[in-house]
GUMI-20077 format. One record per residue: x, y, z of N, C-alpha, C, O in turn; residue in one letter. Coordinates in steps of 0.001 Angstrom, whole numbers, padded with zeros to 6 digits, always signed. Example, Ala and Ser with C-alpha at 12.3 -4.5 7.8 and 13.67 -1.06 7.14 Angstrom:
! GUMI-20077
+013190-005690+007800+012300-004500+007800+013200-003300+007800+014236-003319+008465A +012850-002250+007080+013670-001060+007140+012900+000030+007870+013409+001138+008039S 
END
This chain:
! GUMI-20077
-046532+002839-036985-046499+001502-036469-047728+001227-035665-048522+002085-035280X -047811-000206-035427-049036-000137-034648-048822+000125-032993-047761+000012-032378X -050306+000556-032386-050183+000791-031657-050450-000303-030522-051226-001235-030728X -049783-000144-029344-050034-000916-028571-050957-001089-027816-051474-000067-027364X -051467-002308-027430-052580-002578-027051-052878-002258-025416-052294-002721-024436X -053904-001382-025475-054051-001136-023975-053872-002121-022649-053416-001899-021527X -054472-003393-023317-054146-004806-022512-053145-005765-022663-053015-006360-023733X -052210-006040-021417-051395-006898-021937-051491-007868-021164-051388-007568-019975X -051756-009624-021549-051671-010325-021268-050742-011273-019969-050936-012174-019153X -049686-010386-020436-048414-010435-019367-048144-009646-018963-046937-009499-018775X -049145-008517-018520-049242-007264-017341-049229-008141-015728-049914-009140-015513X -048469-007619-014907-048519-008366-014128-049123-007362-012536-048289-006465-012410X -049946-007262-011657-050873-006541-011063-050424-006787-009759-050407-007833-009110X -050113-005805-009521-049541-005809-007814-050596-005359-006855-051260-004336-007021X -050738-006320-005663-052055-006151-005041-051538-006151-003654-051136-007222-003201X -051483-004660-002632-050810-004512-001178-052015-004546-000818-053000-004381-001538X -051971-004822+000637-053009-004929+001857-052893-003715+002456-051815-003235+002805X -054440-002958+002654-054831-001840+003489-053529-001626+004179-052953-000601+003812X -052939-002311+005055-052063-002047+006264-050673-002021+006207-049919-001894+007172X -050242-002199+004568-048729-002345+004420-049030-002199+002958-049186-003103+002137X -049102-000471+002719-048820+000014+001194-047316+000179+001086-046515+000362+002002X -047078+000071-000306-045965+000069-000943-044920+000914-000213-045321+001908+000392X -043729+000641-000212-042838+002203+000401-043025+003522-000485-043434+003573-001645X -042696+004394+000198-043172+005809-000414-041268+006009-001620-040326+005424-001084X -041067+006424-002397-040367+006885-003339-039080+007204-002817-038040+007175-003475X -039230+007662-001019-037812+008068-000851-036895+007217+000302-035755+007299+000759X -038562+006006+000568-038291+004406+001053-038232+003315+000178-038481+002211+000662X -037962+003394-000967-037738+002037-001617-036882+001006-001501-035716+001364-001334X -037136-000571-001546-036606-001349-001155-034848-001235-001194-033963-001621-000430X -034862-000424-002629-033041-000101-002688-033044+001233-002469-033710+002191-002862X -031948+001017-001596-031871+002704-000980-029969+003065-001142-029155+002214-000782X -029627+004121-001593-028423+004457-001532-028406+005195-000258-029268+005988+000123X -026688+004640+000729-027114+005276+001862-025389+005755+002209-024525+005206+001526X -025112+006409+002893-023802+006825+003549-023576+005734+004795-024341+005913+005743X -022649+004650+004922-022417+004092+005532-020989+004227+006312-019990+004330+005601X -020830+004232+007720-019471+003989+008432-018845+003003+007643-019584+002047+007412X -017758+002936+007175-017156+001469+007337-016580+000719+008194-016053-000366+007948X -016651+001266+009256-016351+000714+010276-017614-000108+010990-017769-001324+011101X -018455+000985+011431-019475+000181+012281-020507-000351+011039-021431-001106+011340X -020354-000023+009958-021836-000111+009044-023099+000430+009576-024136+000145+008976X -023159+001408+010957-023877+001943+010812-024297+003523+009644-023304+003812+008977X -025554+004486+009357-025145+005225+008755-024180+006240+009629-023976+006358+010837X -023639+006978+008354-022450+007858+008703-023246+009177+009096-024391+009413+008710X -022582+009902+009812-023013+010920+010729-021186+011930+011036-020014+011556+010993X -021633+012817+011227-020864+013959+011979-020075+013281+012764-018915+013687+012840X -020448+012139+013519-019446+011766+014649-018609+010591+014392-017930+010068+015276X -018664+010104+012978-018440+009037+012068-017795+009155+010737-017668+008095+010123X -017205+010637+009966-017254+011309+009045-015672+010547+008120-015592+010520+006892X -014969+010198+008730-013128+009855+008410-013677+008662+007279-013517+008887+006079X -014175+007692+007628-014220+006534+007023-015966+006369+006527-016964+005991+007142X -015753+006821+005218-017404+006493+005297-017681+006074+003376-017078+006602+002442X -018531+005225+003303-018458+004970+001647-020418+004745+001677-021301+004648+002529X -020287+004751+000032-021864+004926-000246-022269+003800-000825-022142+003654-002040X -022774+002917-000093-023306+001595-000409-024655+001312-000662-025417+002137-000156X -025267+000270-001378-026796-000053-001937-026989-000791-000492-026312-001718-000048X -027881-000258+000001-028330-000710+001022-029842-001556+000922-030332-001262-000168X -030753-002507+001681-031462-002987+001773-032333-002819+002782-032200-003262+003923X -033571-001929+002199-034432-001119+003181-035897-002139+003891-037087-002289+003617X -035070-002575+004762-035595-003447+005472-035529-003774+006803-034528-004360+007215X -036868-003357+007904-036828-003439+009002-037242-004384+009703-037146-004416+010930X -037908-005533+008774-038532-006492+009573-037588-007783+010443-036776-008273+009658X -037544-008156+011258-036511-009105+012285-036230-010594+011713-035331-011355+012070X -037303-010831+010665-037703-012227+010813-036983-012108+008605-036204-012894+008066X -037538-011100+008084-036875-010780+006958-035213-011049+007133-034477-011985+006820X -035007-009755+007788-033597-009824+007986-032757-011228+008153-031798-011584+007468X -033194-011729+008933-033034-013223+009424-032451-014228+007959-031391-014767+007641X -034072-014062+007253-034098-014616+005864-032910-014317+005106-032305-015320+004726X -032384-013135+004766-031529-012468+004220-030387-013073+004122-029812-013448+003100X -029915-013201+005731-029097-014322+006177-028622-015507+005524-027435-015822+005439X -029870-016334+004933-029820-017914+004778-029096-017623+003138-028741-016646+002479X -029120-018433+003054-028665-019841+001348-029796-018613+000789-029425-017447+000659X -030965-018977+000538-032225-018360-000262-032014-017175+000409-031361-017511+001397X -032127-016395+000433-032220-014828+001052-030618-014372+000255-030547-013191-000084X -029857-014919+000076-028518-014110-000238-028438-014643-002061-028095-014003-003055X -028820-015775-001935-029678-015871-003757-029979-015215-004063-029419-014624-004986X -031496-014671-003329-032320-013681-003843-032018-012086-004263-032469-011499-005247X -031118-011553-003222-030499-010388-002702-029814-010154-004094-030016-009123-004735X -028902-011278-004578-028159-011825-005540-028619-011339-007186-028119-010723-008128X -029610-011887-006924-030693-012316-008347-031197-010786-008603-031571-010562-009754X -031250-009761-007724-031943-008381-007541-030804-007254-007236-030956-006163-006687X -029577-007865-007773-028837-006916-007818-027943-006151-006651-027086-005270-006719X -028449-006786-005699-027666-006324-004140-026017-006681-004213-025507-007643-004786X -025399-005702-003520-024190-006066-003636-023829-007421-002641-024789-007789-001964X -022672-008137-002487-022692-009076-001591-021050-008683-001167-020242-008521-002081X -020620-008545+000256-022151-009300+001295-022593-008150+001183-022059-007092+000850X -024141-008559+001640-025758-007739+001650-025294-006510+002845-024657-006832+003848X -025679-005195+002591-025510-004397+003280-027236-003707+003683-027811-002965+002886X -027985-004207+005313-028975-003343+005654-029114-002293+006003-028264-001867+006785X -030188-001428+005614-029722-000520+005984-030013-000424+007169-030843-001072+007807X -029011+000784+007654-028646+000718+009076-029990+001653+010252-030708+002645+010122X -029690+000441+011539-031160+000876+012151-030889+002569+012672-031786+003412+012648X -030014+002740+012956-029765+004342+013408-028246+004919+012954-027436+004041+012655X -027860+006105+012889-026504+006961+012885-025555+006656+013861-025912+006565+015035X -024477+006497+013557-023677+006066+014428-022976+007450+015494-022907+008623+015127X -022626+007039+016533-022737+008093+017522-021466+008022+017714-020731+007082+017410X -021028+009553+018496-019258+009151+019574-018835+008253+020230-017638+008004+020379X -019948+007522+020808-019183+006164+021297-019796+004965+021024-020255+004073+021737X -019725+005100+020089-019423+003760+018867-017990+003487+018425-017142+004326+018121X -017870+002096+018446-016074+001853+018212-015735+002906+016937-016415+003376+016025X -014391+003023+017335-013897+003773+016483-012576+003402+015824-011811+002832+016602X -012050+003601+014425-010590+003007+014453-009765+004257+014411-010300+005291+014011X -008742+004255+014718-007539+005113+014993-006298+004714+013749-005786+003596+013693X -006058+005492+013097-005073+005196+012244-004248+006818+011812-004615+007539+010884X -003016+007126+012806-002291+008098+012883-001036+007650+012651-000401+006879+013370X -000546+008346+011221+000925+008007+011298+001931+009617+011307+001601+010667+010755X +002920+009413+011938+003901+010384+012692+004227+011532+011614+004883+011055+010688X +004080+012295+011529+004736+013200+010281+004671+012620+008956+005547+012406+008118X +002797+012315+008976+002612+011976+007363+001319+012155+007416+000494+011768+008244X +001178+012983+006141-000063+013819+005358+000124+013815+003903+001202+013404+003472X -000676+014169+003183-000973+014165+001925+000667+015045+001389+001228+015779+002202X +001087+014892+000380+001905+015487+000023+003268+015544+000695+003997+016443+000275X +003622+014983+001384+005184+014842+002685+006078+014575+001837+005949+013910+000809X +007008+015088+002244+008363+015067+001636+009203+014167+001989+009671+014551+003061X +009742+013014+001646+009993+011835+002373+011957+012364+002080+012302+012239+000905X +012617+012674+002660+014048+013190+002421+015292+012132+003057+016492+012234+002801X +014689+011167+003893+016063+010617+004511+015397+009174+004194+014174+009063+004284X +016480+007686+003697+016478+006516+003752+017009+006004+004921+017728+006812+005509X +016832+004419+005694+015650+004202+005315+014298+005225+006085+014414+005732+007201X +013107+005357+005234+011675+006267+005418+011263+005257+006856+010907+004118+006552X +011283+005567+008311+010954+005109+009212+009508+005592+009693+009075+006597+010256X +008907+004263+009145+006952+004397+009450+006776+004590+010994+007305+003737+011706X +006197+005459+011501+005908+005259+013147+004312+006001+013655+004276+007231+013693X +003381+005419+013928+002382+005766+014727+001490+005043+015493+001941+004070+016097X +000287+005322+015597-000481+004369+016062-001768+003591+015052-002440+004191+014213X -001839+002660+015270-002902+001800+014053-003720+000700+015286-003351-000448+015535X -004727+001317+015837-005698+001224+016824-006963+000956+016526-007319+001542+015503X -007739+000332+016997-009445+000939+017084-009893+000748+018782-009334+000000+019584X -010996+001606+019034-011748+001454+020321-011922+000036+020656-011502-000589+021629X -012738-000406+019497-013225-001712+019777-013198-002252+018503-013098-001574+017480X -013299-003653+018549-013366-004287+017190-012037-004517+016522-012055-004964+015376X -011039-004296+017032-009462-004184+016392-009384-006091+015813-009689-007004+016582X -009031-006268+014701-008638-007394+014477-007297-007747+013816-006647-008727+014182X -006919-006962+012879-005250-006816+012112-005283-005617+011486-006191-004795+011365X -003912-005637+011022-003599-004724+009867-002710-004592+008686-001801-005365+008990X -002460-004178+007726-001518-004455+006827-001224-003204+006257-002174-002422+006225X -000134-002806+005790+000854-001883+004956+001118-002205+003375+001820-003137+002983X +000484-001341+002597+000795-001639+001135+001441-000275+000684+001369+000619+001527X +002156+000081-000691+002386+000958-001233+002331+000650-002692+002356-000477-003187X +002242+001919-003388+002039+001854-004877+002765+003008-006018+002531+004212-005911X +003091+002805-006410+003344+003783-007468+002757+004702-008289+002079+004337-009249X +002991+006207-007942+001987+007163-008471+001395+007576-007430+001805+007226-006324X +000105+008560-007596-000688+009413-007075-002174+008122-007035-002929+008184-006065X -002420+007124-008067-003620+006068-008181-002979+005293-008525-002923+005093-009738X -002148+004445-007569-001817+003063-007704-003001+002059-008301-004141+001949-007849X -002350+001260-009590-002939-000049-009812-002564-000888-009323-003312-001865-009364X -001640-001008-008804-000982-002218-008331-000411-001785-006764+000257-000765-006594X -000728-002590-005808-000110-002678-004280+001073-003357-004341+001448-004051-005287X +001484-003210-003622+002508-003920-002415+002933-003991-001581+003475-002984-001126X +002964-005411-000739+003048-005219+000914+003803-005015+001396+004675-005698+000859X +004429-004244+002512+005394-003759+003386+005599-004472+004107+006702-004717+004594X +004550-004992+004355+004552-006080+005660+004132-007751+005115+002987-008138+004884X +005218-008456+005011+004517-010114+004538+003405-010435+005330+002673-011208+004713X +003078-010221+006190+001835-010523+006568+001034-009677+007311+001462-008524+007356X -000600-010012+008260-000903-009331+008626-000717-009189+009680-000158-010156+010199X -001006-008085+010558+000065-007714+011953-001419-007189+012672-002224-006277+012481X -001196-008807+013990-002692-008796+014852-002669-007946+016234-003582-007730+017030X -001393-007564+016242-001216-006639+017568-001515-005116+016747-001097-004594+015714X -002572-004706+017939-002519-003122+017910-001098-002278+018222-000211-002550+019031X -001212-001109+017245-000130+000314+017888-000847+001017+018971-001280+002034+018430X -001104+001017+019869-001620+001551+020879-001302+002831+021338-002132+003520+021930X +000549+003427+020969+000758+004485+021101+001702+004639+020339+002014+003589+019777X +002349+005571+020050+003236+006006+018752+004478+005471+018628+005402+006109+019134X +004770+004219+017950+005759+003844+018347+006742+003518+016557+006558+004360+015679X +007551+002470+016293+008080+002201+014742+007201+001391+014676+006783+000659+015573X +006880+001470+013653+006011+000264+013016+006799-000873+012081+006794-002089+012274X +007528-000089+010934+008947-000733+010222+009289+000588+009557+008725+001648+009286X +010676-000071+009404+012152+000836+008369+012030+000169+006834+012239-000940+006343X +011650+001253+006439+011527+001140+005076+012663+001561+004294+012913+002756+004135X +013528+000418+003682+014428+000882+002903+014270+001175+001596+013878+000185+000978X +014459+002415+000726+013771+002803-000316+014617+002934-001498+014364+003519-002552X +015681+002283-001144+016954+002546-002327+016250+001748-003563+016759+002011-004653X +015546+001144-003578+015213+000962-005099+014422+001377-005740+014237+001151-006936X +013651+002260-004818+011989+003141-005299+012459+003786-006820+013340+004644-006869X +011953+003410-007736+012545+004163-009117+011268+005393-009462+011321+006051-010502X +010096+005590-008392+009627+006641-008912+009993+008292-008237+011149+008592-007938X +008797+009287-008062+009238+010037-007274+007788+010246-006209+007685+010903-005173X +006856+009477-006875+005623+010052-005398+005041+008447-005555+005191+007682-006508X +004540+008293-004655+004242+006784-004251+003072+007191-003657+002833+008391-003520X +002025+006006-003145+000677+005995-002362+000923+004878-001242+000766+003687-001511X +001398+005410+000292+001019+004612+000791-000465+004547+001808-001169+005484+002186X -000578+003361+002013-002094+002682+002187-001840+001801+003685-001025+000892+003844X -002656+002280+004567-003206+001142+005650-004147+000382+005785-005139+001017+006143X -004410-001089+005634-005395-001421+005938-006025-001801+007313-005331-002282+008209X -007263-001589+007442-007358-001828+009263-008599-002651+008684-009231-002193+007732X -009051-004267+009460-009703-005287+009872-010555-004960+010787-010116-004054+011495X -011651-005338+011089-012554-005317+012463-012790-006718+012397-012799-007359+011346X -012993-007214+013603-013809-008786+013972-015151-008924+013344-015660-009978+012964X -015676-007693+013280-016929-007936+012596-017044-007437+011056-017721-006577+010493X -016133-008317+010665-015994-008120+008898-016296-007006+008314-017155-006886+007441X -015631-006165+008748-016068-004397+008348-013965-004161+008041-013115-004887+008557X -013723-003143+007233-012613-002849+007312-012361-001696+006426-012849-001757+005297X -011450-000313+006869-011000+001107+006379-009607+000831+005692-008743-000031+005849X -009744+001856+004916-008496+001953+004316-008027+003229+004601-008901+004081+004439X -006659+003777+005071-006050+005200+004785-005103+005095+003922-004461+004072+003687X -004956+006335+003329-003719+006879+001998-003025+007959+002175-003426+008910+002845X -002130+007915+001699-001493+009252+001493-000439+009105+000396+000538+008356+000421X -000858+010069-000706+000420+010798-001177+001311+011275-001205+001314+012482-000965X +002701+010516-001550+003833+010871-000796+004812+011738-002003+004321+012033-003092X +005958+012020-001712+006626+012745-002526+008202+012227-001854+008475+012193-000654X +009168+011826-003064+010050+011143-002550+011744+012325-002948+012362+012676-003954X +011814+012478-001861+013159+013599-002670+014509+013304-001800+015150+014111-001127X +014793+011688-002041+016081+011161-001834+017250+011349-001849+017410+010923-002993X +018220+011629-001548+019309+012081-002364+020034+011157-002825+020330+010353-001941X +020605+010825-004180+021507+009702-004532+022795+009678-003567+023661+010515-003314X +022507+008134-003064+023809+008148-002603+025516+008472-003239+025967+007978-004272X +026265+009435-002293+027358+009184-002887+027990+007866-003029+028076+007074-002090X +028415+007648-004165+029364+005990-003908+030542+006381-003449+031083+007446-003747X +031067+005375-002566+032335+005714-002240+033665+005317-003014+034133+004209-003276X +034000+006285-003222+034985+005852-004576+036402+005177-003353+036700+005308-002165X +036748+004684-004169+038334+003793-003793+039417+004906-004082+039472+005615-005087X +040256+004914-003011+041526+005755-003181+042109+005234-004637+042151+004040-004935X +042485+006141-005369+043562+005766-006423+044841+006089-005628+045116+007049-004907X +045826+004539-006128+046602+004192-005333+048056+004877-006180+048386+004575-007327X +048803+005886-005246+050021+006337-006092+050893+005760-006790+051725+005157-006113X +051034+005708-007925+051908+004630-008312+053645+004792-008638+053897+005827-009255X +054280+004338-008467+055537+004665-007470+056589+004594-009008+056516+003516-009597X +057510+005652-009635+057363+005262-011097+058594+003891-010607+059162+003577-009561X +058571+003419-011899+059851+001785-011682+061057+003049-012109+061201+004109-012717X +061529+002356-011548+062860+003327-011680+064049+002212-012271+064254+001153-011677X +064701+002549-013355+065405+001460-014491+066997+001590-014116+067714+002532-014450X +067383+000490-013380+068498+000650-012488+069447+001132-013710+069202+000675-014826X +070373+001913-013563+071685+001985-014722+072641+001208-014201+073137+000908-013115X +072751+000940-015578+073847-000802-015736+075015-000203-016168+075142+000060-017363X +076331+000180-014964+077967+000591-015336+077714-000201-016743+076968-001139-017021X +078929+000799-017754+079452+000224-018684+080469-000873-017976+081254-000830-017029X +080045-001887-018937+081425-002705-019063+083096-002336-019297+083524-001970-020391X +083754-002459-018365+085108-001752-018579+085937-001878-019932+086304-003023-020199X +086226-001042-020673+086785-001439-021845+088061-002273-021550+088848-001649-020838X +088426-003362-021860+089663-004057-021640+090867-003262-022617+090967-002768-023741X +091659-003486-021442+092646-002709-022143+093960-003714-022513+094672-004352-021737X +094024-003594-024275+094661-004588-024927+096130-004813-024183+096675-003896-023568X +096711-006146-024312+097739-006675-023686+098819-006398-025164+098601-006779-026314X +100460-005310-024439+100868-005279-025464+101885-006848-025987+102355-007740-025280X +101911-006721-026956+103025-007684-027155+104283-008014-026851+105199-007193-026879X +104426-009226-026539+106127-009469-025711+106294-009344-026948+105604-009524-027952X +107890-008818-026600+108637-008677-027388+109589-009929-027734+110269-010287-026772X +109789-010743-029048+110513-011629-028542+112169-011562-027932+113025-010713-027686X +112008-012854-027881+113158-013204-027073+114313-013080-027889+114480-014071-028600X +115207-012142-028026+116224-013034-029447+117207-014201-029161+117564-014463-028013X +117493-014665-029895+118290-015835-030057+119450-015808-029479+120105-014768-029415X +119849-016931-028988+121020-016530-028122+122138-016825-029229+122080-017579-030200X +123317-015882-028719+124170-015438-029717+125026-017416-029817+125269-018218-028915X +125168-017475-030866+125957-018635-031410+127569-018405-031197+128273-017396-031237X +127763-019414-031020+129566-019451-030665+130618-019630-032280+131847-019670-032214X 
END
């Protein structure tokens, strides 16, 4: 085939200034980074529970960032493949005292044996700072496709210390391991999820059966015979009175 031409017309020539060369290979504008989900700062040792790997936007300038912000800047971000919302990357590692969220529930870990109805949820569902709501879903299986809420809505008071959260009545659960899920909110549009794999080993209720009621036999009164009548004998007649 032919070969291609050393020159292309629609080569397009990138030209940096002495003082701001290109980023180096392991600074490029898209950067994959370990992020808190909580603070969105990066994740660190002191940050490790809640952390996901997001396309970040390697960008330090004040007045950029700014841009990023607007109508055009989240277009652009858009148009280049950034996830939305735009995640920067973060100016430093997040430290021990950086808010933190708290999400401890009472005698539940991966694999728990859930044995008595109703399954009574109880712990604390907290953060340091930033607390905004929370919600309760569960699912069916070990990788739920499908949620569902425990709670009709979302619940804006913190658990602060270990207390019920709700009584879960489970008499209709038709599987045997379920996924339940917490969601926790921050004010600053950041939010964690926890899970756990549960294992459900219920016991069917006994039904309570109804006394069978003794049944008393009918007892078939006996009916005396009728007295045999006893035949009337015949008068004897009268004879005739003797004639003169």
């Amino acid at each position: 085939g032919a070969q291609p031409s050393e020159y292309c017309p629609s080569h397009k020539t990138e030209i940096f200034a002495s003082d701001q060369p290109p980023l180096p290979q392991d600074q490029d504008l898209w950067l994959r980074t370990s992020i808190d989900s909580w603070t969105n700062l990066q994740a660190s040792p002191a940050c490790s529970e809640f952390v996901k790997e997001a396309l970040t936007i390697n960008v330090e300038d004040k007045s950029a960032i700014e841009w990023l912000g607007t109508q055009p800047g989240r277009a652009w971000a858009n148009n280049n493949g950034f996830p939305d919302p735009l995640v920067i990357k973060p100016e430093r590692e997040c430290r021990l005292d950086d808010p933190r969220p708290i999400i401890e529930l009472v005698g539940v870990s991966d694999n728990t044996v859930i044995r008595e109805n109703p399954f009574i949820i109880a712990g604390v569902i907290d953060a340091t700072a930033n607390f905004n709501q929370f919600k309760l879903h569960w699912g069916r299986g070990s990788d739920p496709s499908e949620w569902f809420p425990l709670t009709p809505d979302w619940i804006t008071t913190p658990i602060t210390s270990a207390a019920e959260i709700l009584s879960w009545d489970m008499e209709d659960i038709d599987v045997d391991v379920i996924t339940l899920r917490v969601t926790l909110h921050s004010t600053i549009n950041t939010e964690v999820q926890k899970k756990w794999v549960l294992r459900l080993e219920i016991p069917t209720p006994t039904p309570t059966q109804t006394p069978t009621a003794t049944m008393t036999p009918t007892v078939t009164p006996t009916i005396p015979p009728e007295p045999t009548a006893t035949p009337t004998p015949p008068s004897e007649p009268t004879p005739p009175p003797d004639e003169p």
